[in-house]
C-alpha positions as CSV (number, residue, x, y, z in Angstrom):
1,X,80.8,-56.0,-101.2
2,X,77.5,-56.3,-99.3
3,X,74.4,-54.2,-98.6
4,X,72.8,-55.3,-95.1
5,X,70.9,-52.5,-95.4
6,X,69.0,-54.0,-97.3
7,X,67.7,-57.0,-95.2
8,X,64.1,-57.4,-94.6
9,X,63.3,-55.4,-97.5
10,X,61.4,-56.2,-101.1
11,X,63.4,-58.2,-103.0
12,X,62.7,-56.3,-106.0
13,X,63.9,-53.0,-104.6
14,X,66.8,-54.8,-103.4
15,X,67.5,-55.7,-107.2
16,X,67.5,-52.8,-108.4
17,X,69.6,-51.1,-105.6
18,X,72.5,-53.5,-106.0
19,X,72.5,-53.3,-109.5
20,X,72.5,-49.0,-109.2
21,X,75.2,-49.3,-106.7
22,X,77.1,-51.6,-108.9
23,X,76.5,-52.4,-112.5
24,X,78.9,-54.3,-112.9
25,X,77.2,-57.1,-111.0
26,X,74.1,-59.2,-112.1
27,X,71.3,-59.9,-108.9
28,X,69.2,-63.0,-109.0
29,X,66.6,-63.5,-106.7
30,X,65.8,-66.9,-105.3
31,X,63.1,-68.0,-103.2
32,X,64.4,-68.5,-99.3
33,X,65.4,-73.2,-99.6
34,X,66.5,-72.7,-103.2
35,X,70.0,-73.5,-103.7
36,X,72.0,-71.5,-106.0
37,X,74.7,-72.8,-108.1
38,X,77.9,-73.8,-105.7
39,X,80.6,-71.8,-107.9
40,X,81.6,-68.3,-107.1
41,X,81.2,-65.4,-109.4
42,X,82.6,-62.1,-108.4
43,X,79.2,-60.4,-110.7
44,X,76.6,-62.0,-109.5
45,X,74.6,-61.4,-106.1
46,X,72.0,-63.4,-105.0
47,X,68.8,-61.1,-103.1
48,X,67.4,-64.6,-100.7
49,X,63.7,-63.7,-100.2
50,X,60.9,-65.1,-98.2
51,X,57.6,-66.2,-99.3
52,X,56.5,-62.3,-98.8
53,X,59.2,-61.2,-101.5
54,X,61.5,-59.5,-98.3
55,X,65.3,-60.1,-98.2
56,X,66.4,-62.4,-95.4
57,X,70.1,-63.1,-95.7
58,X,72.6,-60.2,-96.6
59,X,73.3,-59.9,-100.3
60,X,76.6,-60.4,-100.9
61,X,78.7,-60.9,-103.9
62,X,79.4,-64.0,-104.7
């Protein structure tokens, strides 16, 4: 699943759409550079935000 809609948006907003959309699925945002760990995980979602707090790469699970 993925929510493109929701590029360039607040991070935080983003959060809590994904995880309305789909509770069974955990978001963590991360600061755009910061590496997240390497394994998948079909519940979690990681919101990649700028130094502005806006989402600039899909969220996607995984």
């Amino acid at each position: 699943m993925r929510w493109p809609e929701l590029l360039g948006k607040n991070g935080a907003a983003a959060k809590a759409t994904i995880e309305k959309e789909n509770p069974e699925v955990t978001a963590e945002i991360l600061t755009s550079g910061r590496v997240g760990p390497p394994n998948f995980c079909c519940n979690r979602v990681f919101v990649i935000v700028d130094t502005h707090g806006n989402v600039t790469n899909i969220p996607t699970i995984g």
